[in-house]
C-alpha positions in Angstrom: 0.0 0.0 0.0 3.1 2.2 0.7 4.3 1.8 -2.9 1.0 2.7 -4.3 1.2 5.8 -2.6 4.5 6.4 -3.5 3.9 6.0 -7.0 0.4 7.7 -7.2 2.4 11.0 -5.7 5.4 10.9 -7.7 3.2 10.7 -10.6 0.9 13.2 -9.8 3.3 15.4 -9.1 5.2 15.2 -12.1 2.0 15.7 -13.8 1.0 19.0 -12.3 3.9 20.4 -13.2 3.4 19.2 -16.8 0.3 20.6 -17.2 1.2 23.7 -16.0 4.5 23.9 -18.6 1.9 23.3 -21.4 -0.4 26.0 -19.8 1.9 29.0 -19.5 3.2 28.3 -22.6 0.1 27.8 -24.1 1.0 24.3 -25.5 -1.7 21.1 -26.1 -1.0 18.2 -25.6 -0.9 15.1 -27.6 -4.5 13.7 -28.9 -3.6 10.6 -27.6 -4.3 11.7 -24.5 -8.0 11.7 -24.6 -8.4 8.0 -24.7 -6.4 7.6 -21.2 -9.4 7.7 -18.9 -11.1 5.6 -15.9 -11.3 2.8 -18.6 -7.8 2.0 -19.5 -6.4 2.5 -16.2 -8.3 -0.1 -14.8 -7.5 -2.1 -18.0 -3.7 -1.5 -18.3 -3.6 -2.1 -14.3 -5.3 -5.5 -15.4 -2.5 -6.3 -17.8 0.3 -5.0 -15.1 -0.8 -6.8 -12.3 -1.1 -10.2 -14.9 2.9 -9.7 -15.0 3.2 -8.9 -11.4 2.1 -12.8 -11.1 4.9 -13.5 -12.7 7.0 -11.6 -10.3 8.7 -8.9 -12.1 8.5 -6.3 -10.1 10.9 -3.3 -10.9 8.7 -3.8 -14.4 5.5 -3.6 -12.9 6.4 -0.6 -10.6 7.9 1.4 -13.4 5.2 0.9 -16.1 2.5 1.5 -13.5 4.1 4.7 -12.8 3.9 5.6 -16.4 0.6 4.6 -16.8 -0.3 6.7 -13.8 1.3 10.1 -15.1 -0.2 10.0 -18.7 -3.9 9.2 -16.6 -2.9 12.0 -14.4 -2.4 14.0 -17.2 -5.4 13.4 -18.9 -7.4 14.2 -16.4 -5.3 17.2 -15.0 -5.7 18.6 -18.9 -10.0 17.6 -18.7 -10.3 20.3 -15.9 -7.8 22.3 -17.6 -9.6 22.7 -20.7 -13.1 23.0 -19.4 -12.0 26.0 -17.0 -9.5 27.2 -19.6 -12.2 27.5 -22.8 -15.4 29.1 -20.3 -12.8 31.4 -18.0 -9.1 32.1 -19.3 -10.3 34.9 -21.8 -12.5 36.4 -18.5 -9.7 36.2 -16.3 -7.3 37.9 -18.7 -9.0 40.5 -19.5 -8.7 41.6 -15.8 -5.1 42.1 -16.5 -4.2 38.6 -15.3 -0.4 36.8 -16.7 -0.9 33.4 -17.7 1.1 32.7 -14.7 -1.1 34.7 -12.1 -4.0 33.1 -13.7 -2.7 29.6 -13.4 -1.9 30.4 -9.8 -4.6 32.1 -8.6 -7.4 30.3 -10.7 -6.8 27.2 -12.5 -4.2 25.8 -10.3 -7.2 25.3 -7.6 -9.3 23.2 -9.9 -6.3 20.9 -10.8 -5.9 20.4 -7.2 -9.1 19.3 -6.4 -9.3 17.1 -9.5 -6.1 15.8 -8.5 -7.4 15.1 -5.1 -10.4 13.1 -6.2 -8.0 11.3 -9.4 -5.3 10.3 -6.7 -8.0 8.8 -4.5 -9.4 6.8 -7.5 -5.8 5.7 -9.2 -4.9 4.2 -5.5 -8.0 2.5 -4.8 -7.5 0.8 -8.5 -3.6 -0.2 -7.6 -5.0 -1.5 -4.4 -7.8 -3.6 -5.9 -5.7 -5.0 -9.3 -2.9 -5.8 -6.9 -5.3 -7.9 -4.4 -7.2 -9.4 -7.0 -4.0 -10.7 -9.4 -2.8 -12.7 -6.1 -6.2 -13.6 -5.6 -7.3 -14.9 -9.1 -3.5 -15.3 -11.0 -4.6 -19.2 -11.9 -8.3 -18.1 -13.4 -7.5 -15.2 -15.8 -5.6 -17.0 -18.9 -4.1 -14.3 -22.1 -7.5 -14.5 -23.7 -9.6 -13.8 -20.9 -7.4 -10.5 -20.2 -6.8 -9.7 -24.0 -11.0 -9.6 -24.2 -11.1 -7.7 -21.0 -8.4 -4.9 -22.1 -10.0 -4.8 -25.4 -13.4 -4.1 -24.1 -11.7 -1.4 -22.1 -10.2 0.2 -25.3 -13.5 0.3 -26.7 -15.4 1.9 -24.0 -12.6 4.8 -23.8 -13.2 5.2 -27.4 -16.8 5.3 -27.4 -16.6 7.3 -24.1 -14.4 10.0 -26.1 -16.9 10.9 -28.6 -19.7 13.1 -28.1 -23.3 12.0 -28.2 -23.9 13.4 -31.7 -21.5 11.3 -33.6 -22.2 8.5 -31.7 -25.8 8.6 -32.5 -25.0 9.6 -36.5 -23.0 6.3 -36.6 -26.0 4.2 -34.5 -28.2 5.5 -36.9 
């Protein structure tokens, strides 16, 4: 539980300070991004903890702490761009810097939503690394491959919004 911790805070760390590089210099970042949510955490921490049954450790530990700063940074950049697109050009015109404005206003919404993200990506380590000593014998490749694939898919459907979704339903 120590590790996850550890990990989770390094991580989120590192990811603040990402997002706010890209924001005072005005940067995006990479589209790829977007497909990094709730669902592929939980399905990537399905495929770590699978190796973690086979006891390789440093592996699991590093790629989980990659995995944690891109989700981190997806959902760092979600409350960045919905504050950022309704507020930034309010905020400005008050004779706010980028940098006062990432201080004084956005940086308190990527707290919070850091707050609540840290809580979620820990209670995920937790439960992927219970379960994978529980259940290592039951879940075979093919059961996990089906699993992480459903995942994918319900990121990518997730990503859209409701309008293109329902053009290509119809």
């Amino acid at each position: 539980m120590l590790i996850s911790v550890l990990i989770n805070g390094l991580a989120i760390i590192l990811a603040f300070y990402i997002i706010k590089i890209y924001t005072l210099n005005n940067k995006e970042l990479p589209m790829f991004l977007k497909y990094f949510g709730n669902y592929l955490i939980a399905g990537s921490f399905l495929i770590l903890f699978y190796i973690y049954g086979h006891k390789k450790m440093n592996t699991v530990h590093f790629l989980s702490f990659l995995i944690l700063l891109v989700y981190y940074i997806r959902q760092f950049n979600v409350t960045r761009k919905k504050f950022h697109e309704n507020f930034r050009s309010m905020v400005m015109s008050f004779g706010y810097t980028r940098k006062t404005y990432f201080k004084s206003f956005l940086s308190k919404k990527l707290i919070k939503s850091g707050i609540e993200s840290f809580f979620y990506a820990n209670a995920m380590y937790i439960l992927f690394q219970t379960l994978s000593k529980n259940i290592y014998e039951e879940l075979n490749g093919i059961k996990l491959i089906i699993i992480f694939l459903l995942l994918i898919l319900a990121s990518y459907i997730d990503s859209f919004n409701e309008e293109k979704i329902y053009k290509n339903v119809k």
